[in-house]
TORKOL-4160 file (C-alpha; in steps of 0.2 Angstrom, whole numbers, padded with zeros to 4 digits, m for minus):
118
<pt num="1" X="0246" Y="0016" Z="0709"/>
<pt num="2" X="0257" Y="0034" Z="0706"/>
<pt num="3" X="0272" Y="0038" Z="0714"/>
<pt num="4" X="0278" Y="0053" Z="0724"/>
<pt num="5" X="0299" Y="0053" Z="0721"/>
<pt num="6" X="0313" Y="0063" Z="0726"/>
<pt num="7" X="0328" Y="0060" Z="0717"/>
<pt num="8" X="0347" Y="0066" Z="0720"/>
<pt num="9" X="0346" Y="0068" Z="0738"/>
<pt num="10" X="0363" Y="0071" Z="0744"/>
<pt num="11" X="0368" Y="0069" Z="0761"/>
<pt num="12" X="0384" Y="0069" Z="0770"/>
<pt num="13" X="0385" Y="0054" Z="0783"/>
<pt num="14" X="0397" Y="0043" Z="0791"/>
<pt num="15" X="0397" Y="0025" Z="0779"/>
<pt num="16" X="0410" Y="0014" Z="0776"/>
<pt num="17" X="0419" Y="m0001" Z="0783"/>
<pt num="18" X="0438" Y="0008" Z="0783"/>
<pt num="19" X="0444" Y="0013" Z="0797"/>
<pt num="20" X="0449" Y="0029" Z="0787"/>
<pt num="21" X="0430" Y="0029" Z="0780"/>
<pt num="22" X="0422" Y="0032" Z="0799"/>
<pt num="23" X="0432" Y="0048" Z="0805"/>
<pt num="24" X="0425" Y="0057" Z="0789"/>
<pt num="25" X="0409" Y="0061" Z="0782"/>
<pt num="26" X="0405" Y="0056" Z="0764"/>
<pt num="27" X="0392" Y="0059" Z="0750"/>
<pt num="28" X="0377" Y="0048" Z="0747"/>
<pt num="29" X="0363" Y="0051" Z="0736"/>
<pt num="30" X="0346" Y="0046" Z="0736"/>
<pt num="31" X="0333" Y="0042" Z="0724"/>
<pt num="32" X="0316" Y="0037" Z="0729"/>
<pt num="33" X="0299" Y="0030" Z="0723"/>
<pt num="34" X="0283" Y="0029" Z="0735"/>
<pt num="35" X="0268" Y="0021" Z="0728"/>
<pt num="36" X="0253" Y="0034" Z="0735"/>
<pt num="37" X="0235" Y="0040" Z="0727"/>
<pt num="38" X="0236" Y="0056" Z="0723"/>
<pt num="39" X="0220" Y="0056" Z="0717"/>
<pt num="40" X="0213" Y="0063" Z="0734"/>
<pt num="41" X="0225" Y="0077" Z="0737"/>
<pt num="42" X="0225" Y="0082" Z="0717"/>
<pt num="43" X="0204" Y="0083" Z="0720"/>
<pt num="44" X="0205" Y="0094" Z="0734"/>
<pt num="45" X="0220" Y="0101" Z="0734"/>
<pt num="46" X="0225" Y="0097" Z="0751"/>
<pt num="47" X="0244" Y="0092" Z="0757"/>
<pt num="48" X="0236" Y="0083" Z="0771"/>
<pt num="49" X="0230" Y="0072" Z="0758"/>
<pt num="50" X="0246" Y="0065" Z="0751"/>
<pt num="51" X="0263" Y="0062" Z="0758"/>
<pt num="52" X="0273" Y="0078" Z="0759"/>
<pt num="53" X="0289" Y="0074" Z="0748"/>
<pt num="54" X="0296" Y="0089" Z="0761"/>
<pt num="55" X="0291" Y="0079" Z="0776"/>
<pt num="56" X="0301" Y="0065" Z="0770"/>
<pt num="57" X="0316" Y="0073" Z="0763"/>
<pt num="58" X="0316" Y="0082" Z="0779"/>
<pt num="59" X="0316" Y="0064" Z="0789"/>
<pt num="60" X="0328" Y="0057" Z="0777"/>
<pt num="61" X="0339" Y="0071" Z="0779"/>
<pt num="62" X="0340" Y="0068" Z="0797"/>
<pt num="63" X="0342" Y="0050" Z="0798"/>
<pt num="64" X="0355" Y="0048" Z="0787"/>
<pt num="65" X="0365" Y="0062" Z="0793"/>
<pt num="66" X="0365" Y="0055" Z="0812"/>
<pt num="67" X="0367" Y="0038" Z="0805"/>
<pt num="68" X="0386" Y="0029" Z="0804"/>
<pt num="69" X="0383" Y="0013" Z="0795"/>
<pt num="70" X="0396" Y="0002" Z="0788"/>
<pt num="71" X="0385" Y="m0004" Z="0773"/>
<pt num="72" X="0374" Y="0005" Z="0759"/>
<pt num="73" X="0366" Y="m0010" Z="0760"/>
<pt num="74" X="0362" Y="m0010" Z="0777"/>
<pt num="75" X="0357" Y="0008" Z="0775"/>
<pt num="76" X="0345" Y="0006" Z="0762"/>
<pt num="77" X="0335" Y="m0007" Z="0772"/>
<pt num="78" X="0335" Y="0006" Z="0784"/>
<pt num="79" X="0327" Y="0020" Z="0775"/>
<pt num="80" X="0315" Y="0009" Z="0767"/>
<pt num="81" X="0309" Y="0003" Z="0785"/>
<pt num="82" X="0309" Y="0021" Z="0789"/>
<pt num="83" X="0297" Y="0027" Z="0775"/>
<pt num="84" X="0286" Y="0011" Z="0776"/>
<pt num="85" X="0283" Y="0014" Z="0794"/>
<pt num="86" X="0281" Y="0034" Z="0799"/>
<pt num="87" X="0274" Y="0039" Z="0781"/>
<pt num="88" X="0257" Y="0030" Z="0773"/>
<pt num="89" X="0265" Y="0019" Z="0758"/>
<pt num="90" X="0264" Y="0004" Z="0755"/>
<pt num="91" X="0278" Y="0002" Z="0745"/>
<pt num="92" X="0296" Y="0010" Z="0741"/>
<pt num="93" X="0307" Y="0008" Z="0728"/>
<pt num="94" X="0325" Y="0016" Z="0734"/>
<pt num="95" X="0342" Y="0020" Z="0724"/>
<pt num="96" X="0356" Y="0023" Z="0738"/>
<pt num="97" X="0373" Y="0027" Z="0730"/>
<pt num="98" X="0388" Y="0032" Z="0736"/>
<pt num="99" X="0397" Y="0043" Z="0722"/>
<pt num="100" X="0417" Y="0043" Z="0723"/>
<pt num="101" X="0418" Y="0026" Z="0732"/>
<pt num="102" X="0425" Y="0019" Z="0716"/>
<pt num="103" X="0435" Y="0030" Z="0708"/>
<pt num="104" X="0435" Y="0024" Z="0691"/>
<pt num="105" X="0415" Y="0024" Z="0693"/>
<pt num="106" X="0401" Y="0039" Z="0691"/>
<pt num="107" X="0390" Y="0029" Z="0706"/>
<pt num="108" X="0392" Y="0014" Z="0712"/>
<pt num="109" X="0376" Y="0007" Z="0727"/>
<pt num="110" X="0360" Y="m0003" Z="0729"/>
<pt num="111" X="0342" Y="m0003" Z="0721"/>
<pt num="112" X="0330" Y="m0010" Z="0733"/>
<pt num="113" X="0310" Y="m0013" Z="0733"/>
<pt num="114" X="0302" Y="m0015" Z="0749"/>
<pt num="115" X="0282" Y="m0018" Z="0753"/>
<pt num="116" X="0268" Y="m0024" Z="0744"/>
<pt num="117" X="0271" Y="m0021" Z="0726"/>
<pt num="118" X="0256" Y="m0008" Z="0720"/>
């Protein structure tokens, strides 16, 4: 199966389990892998026949930033429902981190895979 990705979506949100952490808006960043054939749309060259890596980003982009969870973990399982129910995959494979939550650390977040594995 190929892959459609977006990686290095950053997004400012409300996350964290500090009191301090839910009167601010932080950072998290986004990578993601949907499993799609592309062979259709690459044949015809037709958007309609793929998903739109716009769409998405655009839906993620929304979500997260009216979303206030306390966990990245809880997050992720979140957008991964997300993408396997309003978009045609059957599987994701997600990156959520939450740069700066670890000062001492680049990144520090979850990898998830949700769906039936291609």
């Amino acid at each position: 199966m190929d892959r459609v990705y977006i990686h290095g979506l950053a997004v400012e949100t409300v996350i964290g389990i500090f009191d301090w952490e839910r009167t601010i808006k932080q950072k998290v960043v986004v990578d993601l892998e949907m499993a799609v054939d592309i062979k259709a749309s690459a044949a015809s060259e037709n958007i309609d026949r793929t998903v739109s890596y716009k769409d998405v980003a655009d839906r993620l982009i929304e979500f997260i930033a009216n979303s206030e969870f306390l966990l990245v973990e809880t997050m992720a399982e979140e957008i991964a429902n997300l993408i396997l129910t309003e978009f045609p995959v059957p599987f994701v494979r997600l990156k959520l981190g939450k740069p700066g939550a670890v000062p001492e650390a680049q990144d520090v977040g979850v990898m998830i895979e949700r769906g039936q594995k291609p």
